[in-house]
TORVEX-762922 format. One line per 8 residues: number of its first residue (from 1); their letters; for each residue x, y, z negated of C-alpha. Coordinates in steps of 0.5 Angstrom, whole numbers, plus 500, padded with zeros to 3 digits. Layout:
N
NUM) a) X,Y,Z | ... $
***
This chain:
316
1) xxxxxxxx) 498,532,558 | 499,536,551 | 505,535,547 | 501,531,542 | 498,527,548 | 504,525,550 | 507,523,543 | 500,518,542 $
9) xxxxxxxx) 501,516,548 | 508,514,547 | 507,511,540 | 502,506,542 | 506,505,548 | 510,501,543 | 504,496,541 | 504,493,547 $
17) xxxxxxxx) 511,489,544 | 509,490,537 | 515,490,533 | 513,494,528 | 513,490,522 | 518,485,519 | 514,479,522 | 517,482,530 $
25) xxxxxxxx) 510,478,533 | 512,482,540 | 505,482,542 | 501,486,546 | 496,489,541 | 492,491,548 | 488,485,548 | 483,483,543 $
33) xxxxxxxx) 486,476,540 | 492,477,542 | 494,481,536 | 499,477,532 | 499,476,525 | 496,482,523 | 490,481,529 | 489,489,530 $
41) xxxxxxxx) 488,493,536 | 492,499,538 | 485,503,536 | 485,506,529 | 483,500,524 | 480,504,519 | 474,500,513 | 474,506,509 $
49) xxxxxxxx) 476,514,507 | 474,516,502 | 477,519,494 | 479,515,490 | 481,517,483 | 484,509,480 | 490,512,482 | 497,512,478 $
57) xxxxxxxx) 495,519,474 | 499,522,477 | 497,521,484 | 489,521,483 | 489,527,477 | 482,529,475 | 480,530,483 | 482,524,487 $
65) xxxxxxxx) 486,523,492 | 484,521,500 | 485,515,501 | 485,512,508 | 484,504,507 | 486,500,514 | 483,493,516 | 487,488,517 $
73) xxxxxxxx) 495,487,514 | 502,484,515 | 500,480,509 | 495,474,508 | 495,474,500 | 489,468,497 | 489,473,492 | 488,480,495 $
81) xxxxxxxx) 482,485,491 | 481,488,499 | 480,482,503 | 474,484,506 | 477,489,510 | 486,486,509 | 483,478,512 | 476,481,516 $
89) xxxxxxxx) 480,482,523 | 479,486,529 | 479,493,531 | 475,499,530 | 474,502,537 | 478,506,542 | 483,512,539 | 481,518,543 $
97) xxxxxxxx) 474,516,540 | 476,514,533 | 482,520,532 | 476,526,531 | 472,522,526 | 477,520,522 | 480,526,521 | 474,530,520 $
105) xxxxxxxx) 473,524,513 | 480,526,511 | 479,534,511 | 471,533,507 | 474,529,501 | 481,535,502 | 474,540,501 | 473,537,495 $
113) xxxxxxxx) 478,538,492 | 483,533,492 | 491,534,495 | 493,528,497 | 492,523,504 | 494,516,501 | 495,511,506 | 493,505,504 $
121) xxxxxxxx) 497,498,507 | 499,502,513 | 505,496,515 | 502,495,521 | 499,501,524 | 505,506,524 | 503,509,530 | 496,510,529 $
129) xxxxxxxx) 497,513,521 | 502,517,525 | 498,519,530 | 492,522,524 | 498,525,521 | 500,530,527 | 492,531,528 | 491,533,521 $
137) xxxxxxxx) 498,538,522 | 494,540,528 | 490,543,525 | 494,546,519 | 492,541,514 | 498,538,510 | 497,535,504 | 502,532,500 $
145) xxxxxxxx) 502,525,504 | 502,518,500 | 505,511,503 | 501,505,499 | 505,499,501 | 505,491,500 | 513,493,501 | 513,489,508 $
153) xxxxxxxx) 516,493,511 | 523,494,516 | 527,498,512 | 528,501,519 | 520,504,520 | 522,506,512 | 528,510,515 | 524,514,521 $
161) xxxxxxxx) 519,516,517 | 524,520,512 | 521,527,511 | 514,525,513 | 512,521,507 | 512,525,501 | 511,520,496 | 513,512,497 $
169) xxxxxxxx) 508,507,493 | 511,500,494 | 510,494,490 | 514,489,489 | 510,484,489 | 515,478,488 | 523,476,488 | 521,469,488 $
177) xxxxxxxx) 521,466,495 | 517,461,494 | 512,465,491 | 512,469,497 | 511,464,502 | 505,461,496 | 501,466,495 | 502,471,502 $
185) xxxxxxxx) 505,467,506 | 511,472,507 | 517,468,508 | 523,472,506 | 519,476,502 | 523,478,496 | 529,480,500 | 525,484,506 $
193) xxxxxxxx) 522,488,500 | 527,489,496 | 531,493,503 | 525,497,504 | 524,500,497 | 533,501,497 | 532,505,503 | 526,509,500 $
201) xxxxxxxx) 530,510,494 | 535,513,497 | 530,517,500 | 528,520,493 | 532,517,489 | 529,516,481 | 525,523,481 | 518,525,481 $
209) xxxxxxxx) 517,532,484 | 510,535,480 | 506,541,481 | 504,546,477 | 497,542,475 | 501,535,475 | 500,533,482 | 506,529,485 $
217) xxxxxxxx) 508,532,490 | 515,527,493 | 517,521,489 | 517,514,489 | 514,509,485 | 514,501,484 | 508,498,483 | 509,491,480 $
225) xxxxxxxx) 502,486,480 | 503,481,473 | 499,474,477 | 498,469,472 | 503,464,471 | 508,468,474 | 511,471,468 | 518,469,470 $
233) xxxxxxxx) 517,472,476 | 516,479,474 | 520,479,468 | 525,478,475 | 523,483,479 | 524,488,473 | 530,486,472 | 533,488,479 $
241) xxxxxxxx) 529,494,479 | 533,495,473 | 539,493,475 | 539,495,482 | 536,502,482 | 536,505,476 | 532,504,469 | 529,512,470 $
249) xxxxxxxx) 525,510,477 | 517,510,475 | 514,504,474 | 507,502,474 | 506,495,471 | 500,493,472 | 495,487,468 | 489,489,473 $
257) xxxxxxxx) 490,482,476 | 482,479,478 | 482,473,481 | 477,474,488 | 472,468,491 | 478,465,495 | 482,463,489 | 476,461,484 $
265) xxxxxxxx) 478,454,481 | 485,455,483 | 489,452,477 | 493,460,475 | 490,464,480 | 483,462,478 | 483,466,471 | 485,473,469 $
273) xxxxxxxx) 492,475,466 | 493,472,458 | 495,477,454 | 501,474,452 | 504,474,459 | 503,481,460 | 506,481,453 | 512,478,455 $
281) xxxxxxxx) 514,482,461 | 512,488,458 | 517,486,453 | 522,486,458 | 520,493,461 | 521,496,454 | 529,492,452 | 531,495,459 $
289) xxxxxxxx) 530,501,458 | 524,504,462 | 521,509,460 | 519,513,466 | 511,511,468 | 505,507,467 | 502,500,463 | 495,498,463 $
297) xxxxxxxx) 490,496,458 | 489,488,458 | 481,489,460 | 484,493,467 | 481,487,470 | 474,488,470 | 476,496,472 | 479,496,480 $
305) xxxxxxxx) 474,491,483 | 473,494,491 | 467,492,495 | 467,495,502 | 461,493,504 | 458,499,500 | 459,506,503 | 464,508,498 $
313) xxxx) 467,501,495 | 470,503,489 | 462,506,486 | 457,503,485 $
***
């Protein structure tokens, strides 16, 4: 056995009491439904890879970027924009099997021209997305490496990929509990989040390494979703954004919210943002001093709307 044989042998080794995420579920993910929260496999989970230019500006640039879309999640948002592959379960095959084509779809859209491998809800397939980095290095590849997280994440699993991730793409989703528990079913959310996002901070501290075309290449950035009727919440999360890391982090404040089937008829989560509320925390934004990052226009919610079931989601 080679030496990275041995390592993906040992990283799905530790599936089979699966403590991975803040959720501990100590399953073992061999067995098909018997996966825990997030009911994946020990296979490579993966709905979709393909470029993806709807990222921050710095992140996609003119050329995209190869974003890697697992299935499943360590979250259960009623409003999530991916719920036909975060809510569709199972898992997509053996990974000796899945591990070549994979990394073939990842080395096309890198041909292509993008410069970075964005790794989308990766909270529960560590391992696997760890597997794919070593095959990518294997192989001589090493582009500038993107954790786009729903910041469920042990602050431990933060700190063992330090080094290895270039770029740290969190949200922040909530720091009201009970919105957490309501809406993704995340008990102890806020607190959970808030480590993981110190501990990448630390990491990376406020700075944003560009190249010379204005590609990120190592940085952190806090992405924070304003829901409807939640602008207490938010104007929360600035806040401790601001208070206890730094008012210079990059901030992407999003109005793009768009409300899915799941929550049609919701009395807040079944309409789009109002401009007064995105106002509102806008207007926090700026008194606190942020002055690194990104807002959105108010029709943003007709702009990143997936569907997976096409061969690439985010075209028609």
């Amino acid at each position: 056995m080679n030496h990275q044989d041995q390592q993906t042998t040992e990283l799905l080794e530790t599936l089979h009491n699966c403590t991975w995420c803040p959720r501990e579920c100590a399953v073992d993910r061999r067995f098909p439904g018997h996966g825990g929260f997030c009911n994946s496999g020990t296979g490579i989970s993966c709905s979709s890879v393909c470029n993806h230019a709807g990222e921050e500006p710095v992140i996609s640039g003119p050329r995209g970027i190869c974003n890697v879309f697992f299935s499943g999640c360590n979250l259960e948002c009623v409003f999530c924009q991916n719920y036909q592959i975060s809510q569709a379960t199972g898992d997509y095959g053996d990974i000796s099997q899945q591990l070549p084509d994979v990394v073939a779809q990842i080395e096309a859209v890198l041909a292509g021209g993008a410069k970075g491998v964005g790794f989308v809800s990766p909270s529960h397939v560590i391992p696997q997305m760890k597997i794919i980095m070593a095959a990518l290095a294997e192989r001589g590849i090493s582009p500038t490496f993107v954790y786009n997280t729903n910041g469920y994440d042990k602050p431990e699993t933060i700190r063992s990929l330090e080094g290895r991730i270039d770029v740290w793409l969190p949200d922040l989703k909530y720091v009201d509990e009970r919105l957490g528990c309501d809406c993704s079913d995340a008990p102890g959310y806020p607190e959970v989040a808030k480590a993981a996002i110190k501990e990448m901070f630390r990491q990376k501290g406020s700075t944003v390494r560009l190249d010379d075309e204005g590609y990120i290449e190592s940085g952190l950035i806090i992405r924070h979703l304003v829901l409807p009727g939640a602008v207490e919440n938010s104007i929360n999360v600035m806040r401790w954004i601001a208070g206890e890391l730094s008012p210079s982090v990059h901030v992407s404040l999003m109005s793009q919210y768009h409300p899915t089937r799941r929550v049609i008829g919701h009395p807040t989560l079944g309409r789009t943002v109002r401009p007064e509320e995105y106002n509102q925390v806008l207007a926090e934004f700026e008194r606190l001093g942020f002055y690194r990052g990104w807002v959105q226009e108010l029709d943003s919610a007709s702009n990143y709307r997936p569907d997976f079931d096409r061969d690439h989601p985010f075209e028609e």
